[in-house]
C-alpha positions as CSV (number, residue, x, y, z in Angstrom):
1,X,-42.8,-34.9,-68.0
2,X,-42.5,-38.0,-69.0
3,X,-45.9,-39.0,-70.6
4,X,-46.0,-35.8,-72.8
5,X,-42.5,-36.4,-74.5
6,X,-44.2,-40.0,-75.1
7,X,-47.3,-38.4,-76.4
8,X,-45.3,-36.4,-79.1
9,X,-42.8,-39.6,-79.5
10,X,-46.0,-41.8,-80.4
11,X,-48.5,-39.9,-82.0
12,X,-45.1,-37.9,-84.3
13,X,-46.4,-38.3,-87.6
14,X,-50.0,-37.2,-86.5
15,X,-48.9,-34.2,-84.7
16,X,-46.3,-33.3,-88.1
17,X,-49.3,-33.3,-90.3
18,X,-51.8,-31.3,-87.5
19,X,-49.5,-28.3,-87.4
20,X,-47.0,-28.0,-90.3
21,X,-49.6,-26.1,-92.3
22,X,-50.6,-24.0,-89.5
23,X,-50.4,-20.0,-90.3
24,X,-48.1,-18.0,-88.0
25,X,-46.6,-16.3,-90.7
26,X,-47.9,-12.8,-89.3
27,X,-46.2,-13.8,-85.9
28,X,-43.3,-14.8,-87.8
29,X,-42.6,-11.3,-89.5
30,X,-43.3,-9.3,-86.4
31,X,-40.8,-11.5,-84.7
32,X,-38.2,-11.3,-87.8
33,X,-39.0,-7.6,-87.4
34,X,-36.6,-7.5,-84.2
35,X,-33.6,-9.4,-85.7
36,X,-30.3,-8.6,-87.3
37,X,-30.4,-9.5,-91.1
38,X,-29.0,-13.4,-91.2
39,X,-29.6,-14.1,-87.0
40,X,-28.9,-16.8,-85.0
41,X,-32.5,-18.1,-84.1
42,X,-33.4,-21.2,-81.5
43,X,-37.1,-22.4,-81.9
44,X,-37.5,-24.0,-78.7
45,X,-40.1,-26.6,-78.6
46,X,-40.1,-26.8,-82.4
47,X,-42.7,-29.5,-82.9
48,X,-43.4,-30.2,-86.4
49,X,-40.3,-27.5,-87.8
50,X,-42.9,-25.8,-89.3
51,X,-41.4,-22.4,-88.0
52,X,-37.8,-23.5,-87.8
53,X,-37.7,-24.4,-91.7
54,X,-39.3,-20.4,-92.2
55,X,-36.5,-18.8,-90.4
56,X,-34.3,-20.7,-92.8
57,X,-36.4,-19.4,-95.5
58,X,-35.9,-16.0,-94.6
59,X,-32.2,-16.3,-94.5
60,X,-32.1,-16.7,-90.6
61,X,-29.2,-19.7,-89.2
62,X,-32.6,-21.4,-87.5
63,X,-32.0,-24.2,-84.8
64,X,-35.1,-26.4,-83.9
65,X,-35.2,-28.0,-80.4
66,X,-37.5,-30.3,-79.2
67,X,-37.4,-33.4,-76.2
68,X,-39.3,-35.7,-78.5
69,X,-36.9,-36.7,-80.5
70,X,-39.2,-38.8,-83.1
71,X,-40.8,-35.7,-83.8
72,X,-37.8,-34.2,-84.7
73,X,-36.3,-36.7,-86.8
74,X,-39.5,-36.3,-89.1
75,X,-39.2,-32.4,-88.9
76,X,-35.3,-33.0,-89.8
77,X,-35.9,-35.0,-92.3
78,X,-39.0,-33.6,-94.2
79,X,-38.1,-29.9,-93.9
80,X,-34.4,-30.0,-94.1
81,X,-33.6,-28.3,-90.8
82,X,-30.9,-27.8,-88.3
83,X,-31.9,-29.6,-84.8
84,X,-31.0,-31.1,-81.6
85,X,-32.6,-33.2,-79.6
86,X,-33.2,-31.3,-75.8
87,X,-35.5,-30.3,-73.1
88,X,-36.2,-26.8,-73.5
89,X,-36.5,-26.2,-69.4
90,X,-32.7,-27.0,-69.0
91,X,-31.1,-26.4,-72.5
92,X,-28.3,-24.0,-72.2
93,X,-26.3,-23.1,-75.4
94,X,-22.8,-22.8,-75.9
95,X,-23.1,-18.9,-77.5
96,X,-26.2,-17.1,-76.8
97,X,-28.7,-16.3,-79.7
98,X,-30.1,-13.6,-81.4
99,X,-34.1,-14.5,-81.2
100,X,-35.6,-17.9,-79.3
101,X,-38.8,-18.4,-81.0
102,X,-41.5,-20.6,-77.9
103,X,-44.3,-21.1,-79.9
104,X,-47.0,-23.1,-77.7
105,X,-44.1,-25.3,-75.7
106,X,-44.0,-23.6,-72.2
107,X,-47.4,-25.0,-71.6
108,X,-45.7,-28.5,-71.0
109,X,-43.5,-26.8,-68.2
110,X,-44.5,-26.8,-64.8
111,X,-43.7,-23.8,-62.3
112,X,-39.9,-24.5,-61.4
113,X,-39.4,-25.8,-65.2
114,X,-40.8,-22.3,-66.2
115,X,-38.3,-20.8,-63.6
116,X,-36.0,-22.7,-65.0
117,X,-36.2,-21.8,-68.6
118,X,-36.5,-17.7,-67.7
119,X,-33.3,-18.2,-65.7
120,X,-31.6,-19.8,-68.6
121,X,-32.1,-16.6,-70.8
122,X,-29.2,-15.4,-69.4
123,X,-27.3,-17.7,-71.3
124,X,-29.6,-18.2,-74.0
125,X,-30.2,-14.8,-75.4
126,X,-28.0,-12.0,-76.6
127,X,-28.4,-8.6,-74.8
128,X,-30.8,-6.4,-77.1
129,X,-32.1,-10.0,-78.4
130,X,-35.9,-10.7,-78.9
131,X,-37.9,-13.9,-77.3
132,X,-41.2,-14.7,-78.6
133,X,-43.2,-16.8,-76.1
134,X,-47.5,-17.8,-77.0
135,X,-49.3,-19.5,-74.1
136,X,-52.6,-20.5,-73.2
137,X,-54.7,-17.9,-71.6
138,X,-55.6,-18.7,-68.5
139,X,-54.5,-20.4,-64.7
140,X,-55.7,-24.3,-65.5
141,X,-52.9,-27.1,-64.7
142,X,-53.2,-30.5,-65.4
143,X,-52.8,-33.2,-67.5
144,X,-55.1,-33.8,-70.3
145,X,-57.0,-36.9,-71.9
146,X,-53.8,-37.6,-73.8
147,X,-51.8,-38.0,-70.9
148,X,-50.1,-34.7,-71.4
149,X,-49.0,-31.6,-69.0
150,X,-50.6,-28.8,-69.5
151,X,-50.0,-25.6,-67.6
152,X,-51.7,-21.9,-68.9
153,X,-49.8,-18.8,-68.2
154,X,-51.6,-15.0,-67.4
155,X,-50.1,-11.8,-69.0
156,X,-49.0,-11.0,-65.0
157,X,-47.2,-14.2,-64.5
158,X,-45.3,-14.3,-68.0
159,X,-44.6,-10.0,-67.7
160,X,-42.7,-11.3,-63.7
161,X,-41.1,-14.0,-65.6
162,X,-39.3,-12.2,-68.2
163,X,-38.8,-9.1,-65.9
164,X,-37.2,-11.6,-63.6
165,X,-34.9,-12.1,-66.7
166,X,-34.0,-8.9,-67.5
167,X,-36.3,-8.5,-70.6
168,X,-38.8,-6.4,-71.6
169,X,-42.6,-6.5,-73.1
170,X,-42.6,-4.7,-76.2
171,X,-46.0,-6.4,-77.4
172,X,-49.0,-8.6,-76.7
173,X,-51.6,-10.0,-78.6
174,X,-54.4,-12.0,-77.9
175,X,-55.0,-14.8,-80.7
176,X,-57.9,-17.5,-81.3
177,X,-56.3,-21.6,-81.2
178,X,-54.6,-22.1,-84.6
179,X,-56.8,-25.8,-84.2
180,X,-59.8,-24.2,-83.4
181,X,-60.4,-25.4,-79.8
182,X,-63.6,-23.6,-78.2
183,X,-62.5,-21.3,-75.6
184,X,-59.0,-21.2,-76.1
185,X,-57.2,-18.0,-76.3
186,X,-53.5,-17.5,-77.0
187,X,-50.7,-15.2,-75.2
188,X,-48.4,-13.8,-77.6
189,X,-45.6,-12.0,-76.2
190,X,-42.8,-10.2,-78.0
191,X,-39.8,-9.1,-75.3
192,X,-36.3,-7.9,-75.7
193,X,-33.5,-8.3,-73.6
194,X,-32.1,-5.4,-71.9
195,X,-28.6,-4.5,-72.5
């Protein structure tokens, strides 16, 4: 949707400083847990880098992706990493990966984007490769006061979506919001692809 890429586009250097400093290193090492020792790693919907630049730390070949492509060019430029400008609903790569890191982007995706972005794990990820995916809690749709999409996922509907795919739960955990926004509860799933 239009008016969330602008969103992220206009507000970039905002957003950069709201979430680079954001702690997901114990998500991180459960999700490094599940990959080959120097992996190929996508984080779609990178944001800020934040995550992208701590694959790289750990020795990972980390891609960030992201539509907004101001936000990326500060990510890019402040954190030193690999990216590509691209909407994560249709992005297909050229060799699939080891991990695809989705930290809190799916919730800009509406239904047939979602279906969209499952489908493409065909493609995407490696048999016996690991996606991590963390979603709002909950069924509200809608766009926001900042003019941005917003769509929450249920266990149910992200378990059929990865199924659909071919992958499997391994792990879920329920988190508190990283910005500490009342009421909000994170998904955090952990699947692997079946061979």
């Amino acid at each position: 949707m239009k008016s969330t890429i602008d969103y992220y586009n206009n507000n970039a250097d905002w957003y950069y400083w709201t979430t680079v400093g954001l702690d997901m290193d114990a998500l991180r090492k459960k999700f490094a847990s599940y990959l080959p020792g120097e992996a190929r790693v996508i984080d779609m919907g990178c944001g800020s880098g934040r995550d992208t630049a701590a694959f790289s730390d750990m020795g990972h070949d980390a891609l960030g992706l992201d539509a907004a492509k101001e936000l990326l060019a500060l990510a890019m430029e402040r954190l030193e990493i690999k990216g590509a400008v691209g909407d994560l609903s249709s992005w297909v790569s050229s060799a699939p990966y080891d991990g695809i890191w989705c930290c809190a982007a799916l919730i800009h995706l509406n239904d047939e984007e979602k279906a969209r972005f499952f489908r493409n794990l065909d493609r995407n990820l490696k048999p016996g490769g690991v996606i991590y995916i963390s979603a709002r809690e909950g069924i509200e749709t809608g766009v926001d006061d900042k003019g941005r999409y917003m769509s929450n996922c249920t266990e149910e509907e992200l378990r059929e979506y990865l199924g659909g795919a071919g992958c499997e739960i391994t792990e879920t955990l329920i988190t508190e919001d990283t910005l500490g926004r009342p009421g909000a509860k994170w998904l955090n799933v952990f699947a692997v692809k079946r061979k």
